[in-house]
N, C-alpha and C positions, 0 to 999 in steps of 0.2 A: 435585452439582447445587446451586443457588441458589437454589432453591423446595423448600419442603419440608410436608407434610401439619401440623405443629405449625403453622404461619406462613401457610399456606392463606388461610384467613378467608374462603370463600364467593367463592375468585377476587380477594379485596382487594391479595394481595401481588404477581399478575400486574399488574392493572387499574394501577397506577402508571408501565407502562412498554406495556405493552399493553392497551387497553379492550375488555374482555371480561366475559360476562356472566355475574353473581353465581351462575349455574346450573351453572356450567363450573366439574366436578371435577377434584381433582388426580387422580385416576387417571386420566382422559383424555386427559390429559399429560405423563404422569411417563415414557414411552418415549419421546415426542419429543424431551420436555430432554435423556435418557440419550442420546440418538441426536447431536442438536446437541454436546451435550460430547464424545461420541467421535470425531464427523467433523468439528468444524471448530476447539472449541476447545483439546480437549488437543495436537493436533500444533501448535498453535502455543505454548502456553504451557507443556506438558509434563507430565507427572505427578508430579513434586514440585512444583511451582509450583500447578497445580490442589489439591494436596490442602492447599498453602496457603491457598489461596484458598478452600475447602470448610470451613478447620477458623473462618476469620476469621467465613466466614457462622454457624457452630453458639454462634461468643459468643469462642471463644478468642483474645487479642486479640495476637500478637508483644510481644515482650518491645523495650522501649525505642520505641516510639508510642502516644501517648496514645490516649484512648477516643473516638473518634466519627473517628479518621482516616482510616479507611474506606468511612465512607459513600457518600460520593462514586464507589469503585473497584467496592464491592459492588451499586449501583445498574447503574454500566454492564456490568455480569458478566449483572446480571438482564434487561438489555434484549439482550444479544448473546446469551444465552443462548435468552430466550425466541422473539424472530425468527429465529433461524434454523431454533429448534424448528419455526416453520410454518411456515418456507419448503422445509426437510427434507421435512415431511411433511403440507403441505399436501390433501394429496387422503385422507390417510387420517383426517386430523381432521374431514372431512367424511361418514366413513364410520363406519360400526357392524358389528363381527363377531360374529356368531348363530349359533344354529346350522342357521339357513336361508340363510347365507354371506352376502357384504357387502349392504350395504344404504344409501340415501342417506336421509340424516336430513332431514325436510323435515315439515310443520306447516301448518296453515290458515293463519295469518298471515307467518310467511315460510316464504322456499322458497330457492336457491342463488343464487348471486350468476350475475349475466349473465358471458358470457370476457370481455368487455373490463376487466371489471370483477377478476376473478380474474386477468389477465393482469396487470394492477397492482399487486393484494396481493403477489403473489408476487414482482414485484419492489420493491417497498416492504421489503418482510420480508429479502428478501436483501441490497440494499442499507444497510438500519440495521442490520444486525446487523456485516456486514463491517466496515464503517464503524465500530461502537464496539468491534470489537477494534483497530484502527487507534489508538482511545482510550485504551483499557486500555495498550497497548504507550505511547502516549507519556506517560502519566501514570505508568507503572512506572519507566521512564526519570525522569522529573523527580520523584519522590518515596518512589519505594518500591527503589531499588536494592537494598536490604540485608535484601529478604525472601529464605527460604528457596527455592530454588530457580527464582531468578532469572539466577543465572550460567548456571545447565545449561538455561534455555529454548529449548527449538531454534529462534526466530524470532530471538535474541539470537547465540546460536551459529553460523547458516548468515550472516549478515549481517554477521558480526567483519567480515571483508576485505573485503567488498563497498564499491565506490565510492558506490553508491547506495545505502541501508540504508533508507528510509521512504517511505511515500506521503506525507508532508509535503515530502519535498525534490524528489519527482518535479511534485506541484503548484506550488511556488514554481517551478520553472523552467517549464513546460509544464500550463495550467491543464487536470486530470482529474476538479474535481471532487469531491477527497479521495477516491477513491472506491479502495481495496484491492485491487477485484472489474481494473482497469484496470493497478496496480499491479503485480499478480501475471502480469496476462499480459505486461507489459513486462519483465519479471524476467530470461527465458533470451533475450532480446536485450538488456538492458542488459549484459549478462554477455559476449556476442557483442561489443558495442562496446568494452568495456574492454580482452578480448584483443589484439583485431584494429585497433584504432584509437587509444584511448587511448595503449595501450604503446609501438608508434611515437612516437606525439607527444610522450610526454613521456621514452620513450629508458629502453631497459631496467635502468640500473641506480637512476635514481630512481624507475621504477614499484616494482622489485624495493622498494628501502629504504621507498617507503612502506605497502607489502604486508608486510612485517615491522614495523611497528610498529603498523599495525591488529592483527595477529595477537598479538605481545606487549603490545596493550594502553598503549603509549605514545606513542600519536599527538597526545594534546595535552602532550606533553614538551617544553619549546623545544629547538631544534635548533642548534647553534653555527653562526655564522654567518661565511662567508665573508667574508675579508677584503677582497675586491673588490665583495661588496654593501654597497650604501647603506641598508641596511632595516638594523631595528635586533631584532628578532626573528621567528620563525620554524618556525613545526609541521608536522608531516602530515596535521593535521585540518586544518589550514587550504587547504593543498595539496588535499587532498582534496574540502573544498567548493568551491573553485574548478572540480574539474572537472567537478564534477555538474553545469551547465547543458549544457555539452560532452555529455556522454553522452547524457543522458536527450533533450536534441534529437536526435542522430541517432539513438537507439533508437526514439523517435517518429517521424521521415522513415521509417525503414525497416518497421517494422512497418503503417503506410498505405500503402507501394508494394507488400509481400509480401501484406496481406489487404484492403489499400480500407479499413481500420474502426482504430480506436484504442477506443471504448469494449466493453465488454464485449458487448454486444448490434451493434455495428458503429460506424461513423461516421456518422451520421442528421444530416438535416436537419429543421427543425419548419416547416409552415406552414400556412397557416386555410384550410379546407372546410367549408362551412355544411351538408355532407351527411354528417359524422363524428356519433359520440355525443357528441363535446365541441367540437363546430368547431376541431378542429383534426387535421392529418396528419404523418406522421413516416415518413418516406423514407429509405433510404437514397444515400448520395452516389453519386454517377456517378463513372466511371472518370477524366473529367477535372476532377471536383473534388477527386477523392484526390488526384489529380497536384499539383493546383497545392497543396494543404496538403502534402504532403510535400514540395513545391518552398520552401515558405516556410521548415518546419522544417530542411532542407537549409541554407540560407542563412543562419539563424539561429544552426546548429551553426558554420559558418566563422566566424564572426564571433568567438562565444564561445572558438573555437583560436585565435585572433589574440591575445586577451584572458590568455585562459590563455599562448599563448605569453610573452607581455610580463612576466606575471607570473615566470614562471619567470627569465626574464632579468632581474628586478631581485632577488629573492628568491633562487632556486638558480643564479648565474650561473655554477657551476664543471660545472652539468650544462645545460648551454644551449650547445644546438650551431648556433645559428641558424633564421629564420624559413624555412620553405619556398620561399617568394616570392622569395630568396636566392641562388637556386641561377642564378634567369640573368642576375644581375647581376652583370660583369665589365668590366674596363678595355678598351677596345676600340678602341684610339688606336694606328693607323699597321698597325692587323689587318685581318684582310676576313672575320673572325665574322660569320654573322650566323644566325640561329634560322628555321627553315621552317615 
């Protein structure tokens, strides 16, 4: 954990990342942290990386980073740790177990928060917390490679060969938001598109060569270059960011035709009702506005295989078998071809 009874201070070391009150013991949530580190953040960052991360919090600082490099990592550890604590276990931090069984904690001056009001906590709390392990991973990436058990983190390790590897590159193509909770549902359909659609397009033996050097780890290698290309060099990482607009639009068009919804809670619209708690309403879409957004990311995905096609054709022109568009254009002088 990231919170600890020495560091407590009457709630001061939560209150930094969550505003809570000075009354509020660590034993009253020292199972929720245990429970958020078991369910959401050691499957992602692993048990040697966590106990990295555990030993940096107790003072022990890695060998070759200076003193205060942490701060920054340890801080977002305590906000993903602590939110997800209550979004975990939200209904039980409102409870008391006695030996007259549970009980609702409640006082002359306040009492429990209204649903609509609780319906927000909870996704507040699940949202920030998703969202700064999103952080943690891209700051581990840009700074902290060379901790212990960083190679063996299963978000680094299931993502090697993945075309798509971050909710940064799903956002830059497709705005979600940043939001990981969206991410992960698009995950076993961007996985669907890469087999099923990519690998055609880009023709199985350069899918295959750049799925081996995501795996060995040599995708930003230059690659020798064709002596029929005009380009003057050439990677698999590069290749590979090119097709991530490709994909992640058609895993988006398909994922709103197979459920109506791209965000985690659906596909909603927002708009003002003067009879809401907040003048405002949130809908979800109709069957023909799903259409038409999955109609748009549809078109968007064509485009960006046009794009990717082109590329390929100036960059890998020994694996460029031509555009699809290609197929019915033929000489037709003195023939009686013609297409039905």
């Amino acid at each position: 954990m990231f919170f600890s009874t020495e560091k407590w201070n009457n709630g001061r070391e939560m209150n930094d990342v969550i505003p809570v009150s000075s009354a509020l013991s660590f034993e009253k949530v020292q199972s929720s942290l245990m429970a958020a580190d078991e369910l959401y953040l050691t499957p992602v960052f692993g048990t040697a990386l966590m106990a990295t991360f555990e030993a940096i919090y107790s003072g022990a600082v890695p060998v070759g980073f200076p003193d205060g490099a942490f701060t920054t990592l340890l801080r977002i550890l305590q906000a993903a740790e602590a939110n997800l604590a209550c979004y975990a276990n939200y209904d039980a931090l409102q409870l008391r177990i006695t030996d007259q069984g549970f009980q609702r904690q409640q006082t002359e001056n306040f009492g429990s928060p209204f649903k609509y009001q609780e319906d927000r906590l909870r996704q507040t709390f699940k949202n920030r917390g998703f969202n700064a392990i999103d952080r943690i991973l891209d700051l581990l990436d840009a700074s902290f490679t060379e901790l212990e058990g960083y190679a063996e983190m299963p978000a680094h390790v299931n993502t090697r060969t993945a075309i798509v590897q971050r909710t940064a590159e799903v956002n830059a193509a497709h705005f979600i938001n940043n939001s990981r909770l969206v991410f992960l549902r698009l995950v076993p359909i961007l996985t669907t598109v890469c087999n099923n659609e990519l690998r055609p397009l880009l023709g199985w033996n350069l899918y295959t060569a750049m799925q081996q050097a995501l795996e060995a780890g040599t995708a930003t290698a230059p690659v020798p270059v064709a002596s029929a290309s005009g380009s003057t060099s050439r990677t698999y990482e590069e290749l590979r960011q090119k097709c991530i607009p490709f994909v992640v639009k058609k895993a988006v068009a398909q994922l709103i035709r197979e459920t109506g919804s791209l965000t985690d809670r659906g596909l909603y619209f927002i708009g003002q009702d003067a009879g809401s708690s907040d003048n405002q309403t949130t809908t979800p879409a109709t069957r023909r506005e799903a259409h038409d957004a999955a109609a748009i990311a549809e078109a968007e995905a064509q485009r960006n295989a046009d794009n990717l096609l082109a590329f390929i054709e100036w960059k890998w022109p020994e694996y460029f078998c031509g555009h699809q568009s290609d197929v019915f254009k033929r000489d037709n002088n003195d023939k009686k071809t013609f297409w039905a």
